[in-house]
MARLOPA-579766 format. One record per residue: residue in three letters; x, y, z of N, C-alpha, C in turn. Coordinates in steps of 0.2 Angstrom, whole numbers, padded with zeros to 4 digits, always signed. Layout:
N
ALAXYZXYZXYZ...
END
This chain:
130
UNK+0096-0001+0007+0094-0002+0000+0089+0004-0002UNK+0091+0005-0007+0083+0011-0011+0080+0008-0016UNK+0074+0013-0015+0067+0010-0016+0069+0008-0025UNK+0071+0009-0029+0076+0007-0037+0079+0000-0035UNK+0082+0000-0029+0087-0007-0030+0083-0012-0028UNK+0076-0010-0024+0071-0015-0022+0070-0016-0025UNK+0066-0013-0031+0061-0014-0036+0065-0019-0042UNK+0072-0017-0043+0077-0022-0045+0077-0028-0043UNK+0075-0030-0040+0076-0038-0036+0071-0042-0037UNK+0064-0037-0038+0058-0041-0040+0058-0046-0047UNK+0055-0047-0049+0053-0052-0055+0052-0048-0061UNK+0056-0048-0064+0056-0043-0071+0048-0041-0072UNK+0043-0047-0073+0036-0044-0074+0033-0042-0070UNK+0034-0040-0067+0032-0038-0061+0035-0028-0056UNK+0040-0028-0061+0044-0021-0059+0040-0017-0061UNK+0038-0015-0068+0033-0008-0070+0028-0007-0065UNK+0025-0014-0064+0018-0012-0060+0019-0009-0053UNK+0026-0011-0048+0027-0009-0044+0029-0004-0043UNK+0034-0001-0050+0037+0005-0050+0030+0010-0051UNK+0025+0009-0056+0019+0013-0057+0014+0013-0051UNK+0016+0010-0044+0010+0011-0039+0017+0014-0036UNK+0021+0013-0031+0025+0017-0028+0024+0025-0031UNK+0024+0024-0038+0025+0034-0039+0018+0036-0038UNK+0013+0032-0039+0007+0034-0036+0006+0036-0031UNK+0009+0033-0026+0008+0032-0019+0011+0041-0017UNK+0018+0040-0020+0021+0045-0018+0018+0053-0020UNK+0014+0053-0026+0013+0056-0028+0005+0059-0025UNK+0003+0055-0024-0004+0054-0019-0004+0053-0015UNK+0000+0055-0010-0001+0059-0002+0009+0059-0001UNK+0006+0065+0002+0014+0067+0004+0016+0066+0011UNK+0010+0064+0015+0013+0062+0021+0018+0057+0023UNK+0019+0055+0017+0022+0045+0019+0030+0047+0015UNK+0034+0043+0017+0040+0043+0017+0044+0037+0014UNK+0045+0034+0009+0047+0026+0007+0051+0023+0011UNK+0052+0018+0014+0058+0015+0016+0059+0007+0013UNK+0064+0005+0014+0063-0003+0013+0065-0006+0020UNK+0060-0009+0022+0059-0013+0028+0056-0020+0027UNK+0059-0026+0033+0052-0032+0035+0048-0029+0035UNK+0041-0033+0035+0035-0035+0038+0033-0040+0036UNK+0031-0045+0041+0028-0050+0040+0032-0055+0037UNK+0039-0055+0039+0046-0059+0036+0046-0058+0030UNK+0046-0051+0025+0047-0050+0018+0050-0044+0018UNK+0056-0043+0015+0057-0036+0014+0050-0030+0008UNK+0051-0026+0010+0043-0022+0006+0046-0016+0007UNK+0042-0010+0002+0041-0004+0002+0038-0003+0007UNK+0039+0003+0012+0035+0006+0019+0034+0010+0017UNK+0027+0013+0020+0027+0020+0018+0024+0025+0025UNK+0029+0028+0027+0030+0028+0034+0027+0037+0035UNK+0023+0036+0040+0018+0045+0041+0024+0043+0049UNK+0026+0050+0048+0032+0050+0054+0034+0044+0059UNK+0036+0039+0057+0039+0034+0058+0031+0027+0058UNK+0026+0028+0057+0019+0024+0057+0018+0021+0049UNK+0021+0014+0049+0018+0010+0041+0010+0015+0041UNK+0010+0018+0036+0002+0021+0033+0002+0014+0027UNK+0007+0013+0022+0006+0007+0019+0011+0002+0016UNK+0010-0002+0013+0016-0009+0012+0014-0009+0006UNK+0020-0010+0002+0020-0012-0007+0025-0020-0005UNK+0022-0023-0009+0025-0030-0008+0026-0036-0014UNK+0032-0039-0016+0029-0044-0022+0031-0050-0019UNK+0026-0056-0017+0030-0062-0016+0028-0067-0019UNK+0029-0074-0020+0029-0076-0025+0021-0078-0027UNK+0018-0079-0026+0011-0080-0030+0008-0072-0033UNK+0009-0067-0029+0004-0061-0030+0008-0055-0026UNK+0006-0048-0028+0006-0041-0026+0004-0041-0023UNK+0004-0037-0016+0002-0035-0011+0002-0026-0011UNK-0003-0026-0009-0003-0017-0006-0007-0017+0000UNK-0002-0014+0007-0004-0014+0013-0007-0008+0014UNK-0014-0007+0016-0015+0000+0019-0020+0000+0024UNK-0017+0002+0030-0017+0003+0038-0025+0009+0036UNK-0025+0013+0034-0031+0018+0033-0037+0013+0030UNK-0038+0010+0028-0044+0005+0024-0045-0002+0029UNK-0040-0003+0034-0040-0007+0038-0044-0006+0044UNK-0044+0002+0045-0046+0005+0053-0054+0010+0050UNK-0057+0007+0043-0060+0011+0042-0067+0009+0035UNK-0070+0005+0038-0073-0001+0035-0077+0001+0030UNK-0080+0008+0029-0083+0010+0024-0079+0011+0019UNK-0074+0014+0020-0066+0014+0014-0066+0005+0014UNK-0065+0001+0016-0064-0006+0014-0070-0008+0007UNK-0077-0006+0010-0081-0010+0007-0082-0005+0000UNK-0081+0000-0001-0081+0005-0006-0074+0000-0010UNK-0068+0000-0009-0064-0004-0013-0066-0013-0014UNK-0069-0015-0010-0069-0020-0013-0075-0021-0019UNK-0080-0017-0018-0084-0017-0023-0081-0014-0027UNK-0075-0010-0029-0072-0007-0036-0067-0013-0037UNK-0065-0019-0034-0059-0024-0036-0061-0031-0035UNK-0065-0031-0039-0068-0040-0038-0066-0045-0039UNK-0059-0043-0042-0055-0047-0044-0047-0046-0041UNK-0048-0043-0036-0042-0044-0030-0045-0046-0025UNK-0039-0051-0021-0041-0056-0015-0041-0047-0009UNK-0047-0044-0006-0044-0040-0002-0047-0044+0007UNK-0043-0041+0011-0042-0045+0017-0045-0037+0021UNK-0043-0038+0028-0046-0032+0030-0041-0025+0028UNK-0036-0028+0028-0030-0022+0028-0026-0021+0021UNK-0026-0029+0017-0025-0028+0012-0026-0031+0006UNK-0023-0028-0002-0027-0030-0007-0019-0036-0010UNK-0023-0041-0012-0020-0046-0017-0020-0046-0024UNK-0017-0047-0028-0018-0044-0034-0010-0049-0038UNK-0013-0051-0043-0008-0053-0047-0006-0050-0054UNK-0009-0044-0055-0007-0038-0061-0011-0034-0061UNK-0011-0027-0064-0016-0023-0066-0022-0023-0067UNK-0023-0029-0069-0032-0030-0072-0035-0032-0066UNK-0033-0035-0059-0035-0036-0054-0036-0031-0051UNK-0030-0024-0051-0029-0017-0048-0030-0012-0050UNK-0032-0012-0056-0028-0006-0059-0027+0001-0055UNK-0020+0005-0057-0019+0008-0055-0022+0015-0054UNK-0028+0016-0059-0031+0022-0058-0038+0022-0053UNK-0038+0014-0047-0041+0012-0042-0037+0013-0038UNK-0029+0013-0037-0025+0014-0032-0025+0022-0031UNK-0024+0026-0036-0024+0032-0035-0030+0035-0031UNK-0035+0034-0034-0042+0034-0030-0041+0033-0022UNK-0040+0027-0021-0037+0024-0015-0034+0028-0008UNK-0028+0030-0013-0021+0033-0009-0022+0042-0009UNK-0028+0042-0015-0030+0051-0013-0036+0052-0007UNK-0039+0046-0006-0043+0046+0000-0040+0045+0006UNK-0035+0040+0004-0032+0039+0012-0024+0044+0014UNK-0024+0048+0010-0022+0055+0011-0022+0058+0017UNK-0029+0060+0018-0030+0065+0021-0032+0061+0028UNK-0029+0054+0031-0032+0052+0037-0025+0050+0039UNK-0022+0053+0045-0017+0052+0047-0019+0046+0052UNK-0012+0040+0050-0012+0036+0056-0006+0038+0061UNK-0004+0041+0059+0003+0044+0066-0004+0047+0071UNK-0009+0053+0070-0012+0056+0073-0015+0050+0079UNK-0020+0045+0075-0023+0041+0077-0022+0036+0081UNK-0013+0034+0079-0010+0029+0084-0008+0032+0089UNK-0004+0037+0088-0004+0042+0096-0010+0045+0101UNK-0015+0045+0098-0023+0047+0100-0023+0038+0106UNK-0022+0034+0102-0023+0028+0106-0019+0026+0112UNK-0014+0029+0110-0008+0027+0114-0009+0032+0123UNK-0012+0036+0121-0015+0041+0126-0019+0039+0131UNK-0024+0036+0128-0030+0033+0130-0028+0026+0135
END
């Protein structure tokens, strides 16, 4: 399936904002790769740094999910976004949100242009060494 026929499946209200964070994503770090994959029993957008989820775009039924593995391993990126989203549910890995006003996307971009430049392929491979 491609990432259009995903986004097709979702809940009408709910398509723009995902379609507006996926080009975000894409457009704000080019290490990652879209796929549609499970995770966590829900089919989702992956965003794969040479085969490594870097993040999870999600819609299920009560709210939006954005998964990101760099804000997870990296607690002063965590607490800097939670203080800019007071009103998304965020977790350690990831942010809750039931529309724009929760996320807006000129937060995500910020976000995704930070978490750029920190490779998880590097750092899961670094571990796996060890």
């Amino acid at each position: 399936m491609t990432v259009s026929e995903f986004i097709s499946t979702i809940a009408p209200e709910r398509q723009a904002t995902i379609t507006a964070f996926h080009e975000a994503i894409i457009a704000n770090d080019p290490t990652v790769e879209p796929v549609i994959k499970p995770m966590m029993g829900k089919e989702m957008i992956l965003y794969e740094e040479r085969c490594y989820m870097k993040y999870g775009l999600a819609s299920t039924k009560n709210y939006m999910s954005l998964h990101c593995l760099p804000m997870y391993m990296n607690k002063a990126l965590h607490a800097k976004y939670a203080g800019l989203l007071p009103d998304a549910k965020l977790q350690k890995g990831c942010i809750n949100f039931t529309d724009e006003a929760e996320m807006p996307v000129e937060i995500l971009v910020s976000l995704i242009a930070e978490c750029s430049s920190i490779s998880i392929a590097t750092m899961l491979e670094n571990r796996k060494k060890k």
